[in-house]
N, C-alpha and C positions, 0 to 999 in steps of 0.2 A: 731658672729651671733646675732642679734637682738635677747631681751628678751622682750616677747611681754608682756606689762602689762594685758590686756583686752584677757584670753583662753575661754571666753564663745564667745563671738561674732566672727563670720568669716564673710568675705566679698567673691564677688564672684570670688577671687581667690583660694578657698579651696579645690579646683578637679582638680586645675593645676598639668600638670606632672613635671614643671619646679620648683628644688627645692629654687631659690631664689624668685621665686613668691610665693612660699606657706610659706616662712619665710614673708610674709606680711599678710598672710590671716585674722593675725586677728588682723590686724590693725584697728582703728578706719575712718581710709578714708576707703571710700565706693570703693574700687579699683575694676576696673573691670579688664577683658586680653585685648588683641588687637583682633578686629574681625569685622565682618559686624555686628554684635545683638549691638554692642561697639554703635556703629558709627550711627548706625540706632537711637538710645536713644537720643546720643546729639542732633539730628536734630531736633526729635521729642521733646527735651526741650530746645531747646535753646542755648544750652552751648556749652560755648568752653570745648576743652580739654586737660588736665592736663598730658603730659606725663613722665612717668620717667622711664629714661631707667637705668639697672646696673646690677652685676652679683653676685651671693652668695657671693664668697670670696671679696670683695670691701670693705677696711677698710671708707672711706668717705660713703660710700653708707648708711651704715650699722650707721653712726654717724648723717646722715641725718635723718635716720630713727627714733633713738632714741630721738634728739631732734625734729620732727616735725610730721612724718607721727606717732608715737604713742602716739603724744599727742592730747587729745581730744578738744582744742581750735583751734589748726590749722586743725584736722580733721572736725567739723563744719565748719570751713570757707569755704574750698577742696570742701565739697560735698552740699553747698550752692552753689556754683559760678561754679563747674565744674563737668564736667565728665570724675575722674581719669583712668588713664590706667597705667598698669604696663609690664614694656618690659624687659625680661632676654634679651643682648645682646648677650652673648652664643650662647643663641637659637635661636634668630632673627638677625643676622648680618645684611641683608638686611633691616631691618626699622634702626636700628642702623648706617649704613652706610647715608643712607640720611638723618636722623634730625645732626647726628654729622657733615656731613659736612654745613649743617643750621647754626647750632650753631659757626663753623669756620667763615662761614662768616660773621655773626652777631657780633659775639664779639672778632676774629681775636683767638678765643682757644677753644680747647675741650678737652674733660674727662668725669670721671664717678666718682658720678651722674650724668647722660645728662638729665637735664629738659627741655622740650620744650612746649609752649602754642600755639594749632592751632586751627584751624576752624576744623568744622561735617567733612568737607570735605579733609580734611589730611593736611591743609594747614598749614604751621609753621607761625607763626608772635612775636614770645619772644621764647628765648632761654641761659640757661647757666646752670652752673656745680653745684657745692654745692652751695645751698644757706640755710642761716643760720635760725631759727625761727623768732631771733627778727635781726634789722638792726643794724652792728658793723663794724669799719674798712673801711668804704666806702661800704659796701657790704649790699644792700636793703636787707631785712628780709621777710618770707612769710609773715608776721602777718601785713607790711604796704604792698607788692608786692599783693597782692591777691583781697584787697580791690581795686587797681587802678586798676587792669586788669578787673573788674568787672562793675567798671566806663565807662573805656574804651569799653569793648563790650558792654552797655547799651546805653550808649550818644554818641559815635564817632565810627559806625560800620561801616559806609562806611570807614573809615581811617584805620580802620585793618583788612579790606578785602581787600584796596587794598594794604598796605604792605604785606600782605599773600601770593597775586596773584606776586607781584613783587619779592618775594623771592623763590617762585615757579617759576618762568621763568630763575631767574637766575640758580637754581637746572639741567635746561633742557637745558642748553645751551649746545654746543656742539663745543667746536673747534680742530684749527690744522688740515689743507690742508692735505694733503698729499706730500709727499718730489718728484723730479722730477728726484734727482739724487741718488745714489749707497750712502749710508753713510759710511760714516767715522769709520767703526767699531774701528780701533787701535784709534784713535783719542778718540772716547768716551770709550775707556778703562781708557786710560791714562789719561782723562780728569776726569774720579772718582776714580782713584786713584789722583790724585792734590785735591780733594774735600776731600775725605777722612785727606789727610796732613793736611788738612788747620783747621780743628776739632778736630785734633788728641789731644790728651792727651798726652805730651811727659813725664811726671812726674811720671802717672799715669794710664796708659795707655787706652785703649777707647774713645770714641769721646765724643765730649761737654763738659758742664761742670753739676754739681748736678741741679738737678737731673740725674743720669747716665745710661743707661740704656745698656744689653751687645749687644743686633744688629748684630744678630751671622752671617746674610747675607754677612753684611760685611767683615768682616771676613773670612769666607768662598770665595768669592769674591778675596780677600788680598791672598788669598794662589794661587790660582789660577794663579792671576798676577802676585804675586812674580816667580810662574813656566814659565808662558807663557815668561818672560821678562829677567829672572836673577835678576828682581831690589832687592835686599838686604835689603831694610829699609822698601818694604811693608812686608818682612815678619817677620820683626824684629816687627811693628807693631802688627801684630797679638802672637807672642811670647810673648807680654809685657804685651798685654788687656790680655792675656789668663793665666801668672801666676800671672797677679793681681788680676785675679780673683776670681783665685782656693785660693790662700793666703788670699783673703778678707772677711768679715766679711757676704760678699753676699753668700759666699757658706758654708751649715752648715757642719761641721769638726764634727758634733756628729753622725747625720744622714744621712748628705750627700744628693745633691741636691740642687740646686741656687732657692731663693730668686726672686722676681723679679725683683725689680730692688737695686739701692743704691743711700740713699739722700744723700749723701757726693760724692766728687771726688776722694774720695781714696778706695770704693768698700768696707768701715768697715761697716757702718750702713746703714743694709737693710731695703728696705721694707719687712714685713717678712712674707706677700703671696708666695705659689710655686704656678707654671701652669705649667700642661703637656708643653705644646707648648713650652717653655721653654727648660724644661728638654729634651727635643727632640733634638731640634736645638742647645743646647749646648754639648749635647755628639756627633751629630754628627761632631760638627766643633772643638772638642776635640780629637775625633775619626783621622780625618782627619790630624788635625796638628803632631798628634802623627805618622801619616802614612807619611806624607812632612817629617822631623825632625828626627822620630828615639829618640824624648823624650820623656821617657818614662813617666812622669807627666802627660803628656796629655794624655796617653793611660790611668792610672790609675786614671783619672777624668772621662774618659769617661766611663769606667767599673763601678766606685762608681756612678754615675749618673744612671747607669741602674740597677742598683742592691737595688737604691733609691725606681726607678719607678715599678719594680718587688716587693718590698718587700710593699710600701704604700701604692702604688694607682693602683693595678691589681683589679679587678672584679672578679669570682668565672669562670666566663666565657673567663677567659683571655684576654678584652678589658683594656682599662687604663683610671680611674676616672678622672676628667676636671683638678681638682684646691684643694687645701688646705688652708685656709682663712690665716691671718696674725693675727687673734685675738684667745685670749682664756683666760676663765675666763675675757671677757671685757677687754684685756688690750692685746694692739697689741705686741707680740713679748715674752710676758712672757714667751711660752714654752720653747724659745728659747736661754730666758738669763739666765746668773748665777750668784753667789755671791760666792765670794772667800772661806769662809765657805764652803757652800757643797761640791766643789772641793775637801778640805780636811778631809773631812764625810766620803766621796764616795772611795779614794784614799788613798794607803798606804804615810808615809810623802814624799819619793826620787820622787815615780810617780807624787804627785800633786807638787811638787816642780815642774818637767818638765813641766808639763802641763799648768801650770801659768806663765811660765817664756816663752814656746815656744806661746802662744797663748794670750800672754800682760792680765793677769788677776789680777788686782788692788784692797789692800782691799777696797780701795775708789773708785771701780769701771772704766772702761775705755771709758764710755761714753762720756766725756764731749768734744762735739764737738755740731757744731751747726746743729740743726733739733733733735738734741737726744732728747728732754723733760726730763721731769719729773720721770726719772727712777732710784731713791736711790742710789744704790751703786752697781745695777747692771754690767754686761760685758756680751760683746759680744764676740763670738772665732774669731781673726784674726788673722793672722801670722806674727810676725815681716819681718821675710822675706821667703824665699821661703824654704819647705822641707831640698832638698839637701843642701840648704847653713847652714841651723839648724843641718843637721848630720855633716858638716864636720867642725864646731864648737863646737861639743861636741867629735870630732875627732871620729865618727861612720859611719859604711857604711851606706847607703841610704836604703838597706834593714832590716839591724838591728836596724835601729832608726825608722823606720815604723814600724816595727813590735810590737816594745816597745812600738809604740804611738797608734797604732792599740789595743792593749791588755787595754791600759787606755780609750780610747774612746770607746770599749765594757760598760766598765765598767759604764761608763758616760750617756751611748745610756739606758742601765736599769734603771737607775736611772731616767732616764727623762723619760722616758714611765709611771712609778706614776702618773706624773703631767695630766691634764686636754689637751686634745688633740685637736688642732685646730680645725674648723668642715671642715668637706673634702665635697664639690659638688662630686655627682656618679653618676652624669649624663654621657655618653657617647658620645663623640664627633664625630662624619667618621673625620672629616678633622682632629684635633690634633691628632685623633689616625693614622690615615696616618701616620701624620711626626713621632710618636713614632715609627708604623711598621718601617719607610726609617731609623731611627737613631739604633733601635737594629738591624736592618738588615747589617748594614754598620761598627756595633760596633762590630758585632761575627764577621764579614770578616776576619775587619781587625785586631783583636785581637785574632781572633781562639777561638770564645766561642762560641760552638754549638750551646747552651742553649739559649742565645739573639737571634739567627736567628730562633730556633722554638717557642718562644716565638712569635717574630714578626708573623711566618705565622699561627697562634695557632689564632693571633687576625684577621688578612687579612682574614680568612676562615670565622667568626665570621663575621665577617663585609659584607663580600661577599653574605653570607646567610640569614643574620638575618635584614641587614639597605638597601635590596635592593626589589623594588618593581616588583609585576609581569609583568610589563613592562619596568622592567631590568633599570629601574632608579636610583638613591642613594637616599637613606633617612637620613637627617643631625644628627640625635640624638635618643637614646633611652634612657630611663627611667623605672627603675625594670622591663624591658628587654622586654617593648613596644618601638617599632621603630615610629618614625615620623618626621613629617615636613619636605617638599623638598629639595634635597639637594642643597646647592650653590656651585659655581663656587670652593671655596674652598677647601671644599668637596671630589671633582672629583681629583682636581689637588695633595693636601697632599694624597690622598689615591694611586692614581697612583702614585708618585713618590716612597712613603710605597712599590707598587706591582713589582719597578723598581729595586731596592735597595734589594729586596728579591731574582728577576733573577740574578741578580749579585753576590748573598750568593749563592744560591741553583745549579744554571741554570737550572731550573725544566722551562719549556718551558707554563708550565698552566699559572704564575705571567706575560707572557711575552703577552700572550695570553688576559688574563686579563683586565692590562694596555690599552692594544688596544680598546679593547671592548669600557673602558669606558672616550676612548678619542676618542671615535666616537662619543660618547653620547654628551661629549663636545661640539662638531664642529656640531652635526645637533641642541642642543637647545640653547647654548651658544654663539655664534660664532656674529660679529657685521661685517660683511663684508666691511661694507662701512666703517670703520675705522679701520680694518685688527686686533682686537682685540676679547678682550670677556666679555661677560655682566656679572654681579657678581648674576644675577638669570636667571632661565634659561625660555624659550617663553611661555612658560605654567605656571608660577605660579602668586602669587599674583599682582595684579597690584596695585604698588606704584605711590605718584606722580612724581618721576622719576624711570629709569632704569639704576640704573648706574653702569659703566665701574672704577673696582677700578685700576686705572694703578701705582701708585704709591707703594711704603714697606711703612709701618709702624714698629712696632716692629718685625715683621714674615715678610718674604717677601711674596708680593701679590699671588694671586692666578692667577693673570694672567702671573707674572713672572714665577710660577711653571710652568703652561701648558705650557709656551713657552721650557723651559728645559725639560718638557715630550717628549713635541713634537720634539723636539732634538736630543735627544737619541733615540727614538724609530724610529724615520726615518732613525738615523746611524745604528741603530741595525738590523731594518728590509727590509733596501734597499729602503723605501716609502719616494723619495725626497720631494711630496707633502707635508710631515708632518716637512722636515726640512724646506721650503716655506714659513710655517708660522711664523718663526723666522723673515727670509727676508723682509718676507709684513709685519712685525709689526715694524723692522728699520726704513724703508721706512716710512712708515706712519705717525711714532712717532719721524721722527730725531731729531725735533726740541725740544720736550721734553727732547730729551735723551742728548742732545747737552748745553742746557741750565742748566741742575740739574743733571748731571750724577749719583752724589752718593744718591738720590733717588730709584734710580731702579738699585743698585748693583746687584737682583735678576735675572731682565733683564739682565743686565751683562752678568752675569756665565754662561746663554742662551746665549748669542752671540759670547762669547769665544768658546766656542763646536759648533755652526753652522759654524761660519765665519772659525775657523780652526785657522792652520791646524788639524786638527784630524783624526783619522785613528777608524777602527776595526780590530780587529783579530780575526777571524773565528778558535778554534783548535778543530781540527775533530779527534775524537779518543772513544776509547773503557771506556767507564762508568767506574768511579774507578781505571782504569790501572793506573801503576806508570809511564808510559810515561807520559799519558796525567794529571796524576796532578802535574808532572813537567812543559809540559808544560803550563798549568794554573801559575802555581806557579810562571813563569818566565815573567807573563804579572801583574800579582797581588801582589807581593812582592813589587816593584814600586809603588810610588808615581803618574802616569800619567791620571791627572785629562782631558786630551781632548784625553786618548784613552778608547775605547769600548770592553770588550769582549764577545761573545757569545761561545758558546757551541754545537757542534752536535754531536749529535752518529752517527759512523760510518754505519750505516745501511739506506737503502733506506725507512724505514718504519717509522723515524724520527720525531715527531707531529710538530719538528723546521720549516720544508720545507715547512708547508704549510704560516708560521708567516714570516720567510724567503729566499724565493724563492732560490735567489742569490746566496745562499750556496749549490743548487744540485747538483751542477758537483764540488764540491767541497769535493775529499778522501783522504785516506790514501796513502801516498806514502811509500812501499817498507815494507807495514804491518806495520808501525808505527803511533804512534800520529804526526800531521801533522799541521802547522799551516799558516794559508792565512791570509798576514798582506795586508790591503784595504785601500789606501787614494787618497784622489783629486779624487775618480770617474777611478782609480784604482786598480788593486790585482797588489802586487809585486811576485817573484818565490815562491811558498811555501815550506817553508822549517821543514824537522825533526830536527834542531839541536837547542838547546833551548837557546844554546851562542849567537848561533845566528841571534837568536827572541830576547833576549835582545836586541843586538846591534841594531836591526831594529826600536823599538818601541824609542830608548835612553835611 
């Protein structure tokens, strides 16, 4: 977190609710928020303006600041020539989505810091990422960059009005027909899975190279297809990125919980920010593989992962805090590293012997690789090689050498809590809290932890009541537990899938109910007809100079990939073809994308495996709690079967299920037993009480 020199002066970000803007307030630029009073100033003086977008925990952000926006020379220059503005991307996805794809196209990259220079009128015309105070390395500096932009809008303003106007038109362009024929779903299966190979990490597992990021879509995706196909090496894929993971230096062994990403290809040295979004989508697709596999690693990463986000980043209200910076005490990752000395402070001799032998801890430190810096003789925890392979070289079972290592890393976890504590954003997100509801909802399933699944609906009720407007809208974020700002497409879609993932924990029929509700909401503000997708804001809110359709994953899969798997499941769930439809017309529309860059829209994907099929549901109708019927449950849910469905109804005509789905009313009990109706292709097979053989039907 930026240590502001100047605590008397604030600028007019001092009332902001957004805690990375009020870490600026008393900066020396004269920073304003984003708004019409903004906007209305530059016109009425002339100036362009100065935007910077970023988010509290942002190790560059936060380095930009201390070299530039807190120094009083470049803040002179700033508020001579411009009119700053200051953007949480958190908080405003939607401006952040369009200057960062500016900035894409301008200089073929983007990140955060996002600076961009545009006209009164929103128009971009400069754009890029960190820039330094003074010029180094080829990289202009504000202190020569600010003076020529100041040239430039005095003496050549027709010339960057019309690059403005030109890079605004490229913003609004709109392609891709529409396809005439039925696409190829197996084809662009198998076509990202060949994209995915061709990336892969065979060493190391994961895709690309360093910077490495984990892309749990993918992954998630890879299980999938390994199921749908038999193929053996996509799921060896995902086995390989997931205990280099948990063995890597990206995931903390003291406190537990991943990192964001890792500057190396070997997942030792992290970047050492955590984000919700993160911890979500890694316990679920740990969750998951643990549930494919039956290894049990993965179940016990997905458990320490939530037991991370329960213990750090819970609210008094049971929502889950954004982020945890990467710095403390000024220096990225200190909380996080150690020196071979404390190890044996902390630790009796035999335990810190293990602990330094099993997690490579050097008196001369085990940094020295490239992007480490300047960090003494610190170390980072990474695992020479995986758990099990470490107990059955000290010839111990895999639970007695946890538990050994479990009682040392208590130890380790006190010790570090002394130290100076990252700064945590406690802002509240709807959309990462979604995907926390969907990952502890999916994490107590499947591990039987009651507590994850009430946790999750402890937050959905929270969120249901506190971030929704009296016109049953969603509201994207609250702050010391004021709600605001409209929600995005994001939003709607992590939340829903949170309220899907909780029917599937509970089969309490209100989440099912829910879901629905607010994928209506979806389809009448969001919805882009004419190109069978959905806008990433909704008809009603701010007018940007574009409205854009994010189709693409990023780190998280898009939110247009989620609705589409909302819309998936909830039409196989509740009978409403119309809602599996929008799968179809989004194929249709997009083949050519999907055709071209498969492993871009793995999110897309996992949605077209569940419409395209085969997939089924299974209806089992029986009495609340009976052991029939949670045998039957048990005999659909003990299974790995990522394209089957279950629902739930009580055996009574007064059911709240029948009005969510119909399809199920002539659907009883045969012969006073729990009963189950397996449904696929647009049919019901015999329903049957025998649960051998509900297994064999489902496979």
């Amino acid at each position: 977190m930026p240590h502001h020199r100047n605590t008397t002066h604030v600028n007019h970000l001092a009332h902001e609710k957004s805690p990375y803007l009020r870490q600026h307030a008393a900066n020396p630029v004269d920073w304003y928020p984003w708004g019409d009073a903004t906007f209305e100033r530059a016109q009425a003086e002339d100036k362009p303006l100065f935007l910077s977008i970023g988010y509290s925990t942002c190790h560059w952000c936060h380095v930009m600041a201390e070299e530039s926006f807190e120094d009083p020379t470049v803040a002179a220059l700033m508020n001579e020539t411009f009119i700053s503005v200051k953007v949480d991307r958190e908080e405003r996805p939607d401006i952040d989505a369009v200057y960062m794809e500016a900035c894409r196209m301008m200089t073929g990259t983007g990140g955060w810091p996002l600076t961009v220079i545009m006209t009164p009128e929103k128009k971009p015309f400069y754009a890029a990422t960190y820039i330094p105070k003074e010029s180094r390395a080829g990289l202009t500096g504000l202190m020569d960059l600010i003076p020529r932009i100041a040239v430039f809008w005095r003496e050549q303003r027709e010339t960057v009005i019309a690059a403005a106007e030109r890079m605004t038109e490229l913003l609004n362009v709109r392609t891709q027909e529409e396809s005439t024929c039925e696409p190829a779903i197996e084809e662009f299966l198998t076509g990202a899975f060949r994209h995915l190979t061709y990336v892969y990490d065979h060493d190391h597992g994961g895709f690309g190279t360093a910077p490495k990021f984990p892309v749990p879509h993918h992954l998630i995706f890879l299980l999938r297809y390994a199921h749908r196909t038999g193929n053996k090496d996509a799921l060896a894929m995902v086995e390989k990125t997931l205990l280099s993971m948990r063995a890597g230096g990206i995931y903390d062994h003291i406190g537990f919980g991943f990192h964001r990403y890792s500057t190396d290809a070997a997942w030792r040295l992290p970047h050492f920010e955590k984000m919700l979004s993160d911890q979500a989508l890694l316990a679920f697709v740990y969750a998951e593989a643990f549930h494919s596999t039956g290894n049990i690693a993965y179940g016990q990463t997905a458990d320490e992962v939530c037991r991370y986000v329960l213990r750090d980043m819970s609210s008094p209200e049971g929502t889950f805090y954004t982020a945890e910076d990467a710095d403390s005490d000024g220096v990225e990752g200190k909380y996080y590293l150690w020196h071979a000395d404390e190890i044996e402070t902390v630790l009796e001799k035999d335990e810190a012997r293990l602990i330094r032998d099993v997690f490579t801890i050097r008196d001369e430190g085990n940094l020295h690789m490239e992007n480490a810096g300047d960090r003494g003789n610190a170390n980072i925890l990474f695992l020479r090689d995986s758990l099990d392979d470490a107990a059955r070289r000290r010839h111990m079972t895999p639970d007695a050498f946890y538990e050994r290592l479990d009682a040392a890393r208590r130890l380790l976890s006190r010790e570090r809590e002394k130290r100076t504590r990252p700064h945590r954003d406690t802002k509240i997100l709807t959309d990462w809290n979604g995907l926390m509801i969907a990952a502890l909802a999916a994490v107590g399933r499947i591990l039987f932890v009651d507590d994850y699944v009430k946790a999750a609906a402890r937050c959905a009720d929270f969120l249901w009541h506190a971030h929704r407007t009296p016109e049953e809208t969603l509201l994207h974020r609250s702050v010391d537990g004021r709600a605001g700002i409209p929600a995005y497409l994001d939003d709607y879609a992590f939340f829903i899938w949170g309220l899907i993932e909780l029917y599937a924990a509970t089969y309490d029929p209100l989440y099912l109910e829910r879901a629905q509700t607010l994928l209506g909401v979806v389809r009448r503000h969001f919805e882009d007809p004419e190109r069978s997708s959905f806008f990433f804001t909704a008809d009603d809110g701010e007018t940007l100079i574009t409205r854009r359709t994010e189709m693409a994953d990023m780190a998280i899969p898009s939110g247009q990939a989620v609705v589409l798997w909302n819309a998936a499941r909830l039409g196989l769930l509740t009978g409403d073809q119309a809602l599996t439809d929008t799968v179809f017309g989004f194929a249709r529309h997009h083949a050519g994308e999907l055709e071209h860059n498969p492993a871009a829209y793995t999110g897309t994907m996992i949605a077209c495996d569940l419409a395209y099929g085969p997939s089924r549901v299974v209806v089992v109708v029986g009495h609340d709690g009976a052991a029939d019927t949670c045998d039957m449950i048990s005999a659909v849910r003990d299974g790995y079967h990522p394209r089957t469905l279950l629902i739930f109804r009580e055996a009574n005509r007064d059911s709240p299920l029948l009005s969510l789905a119909p399809y199920t009313r002539d659907m009883t009990l045969h012969h006073g037993r729990a009963t189950a109706y397996v449904c696929t292709e647009n049919m019901c097979l015999t329903p049957t009480t025998d649960t051998g053989k509900l297994a064999t039907l489902i496979g």
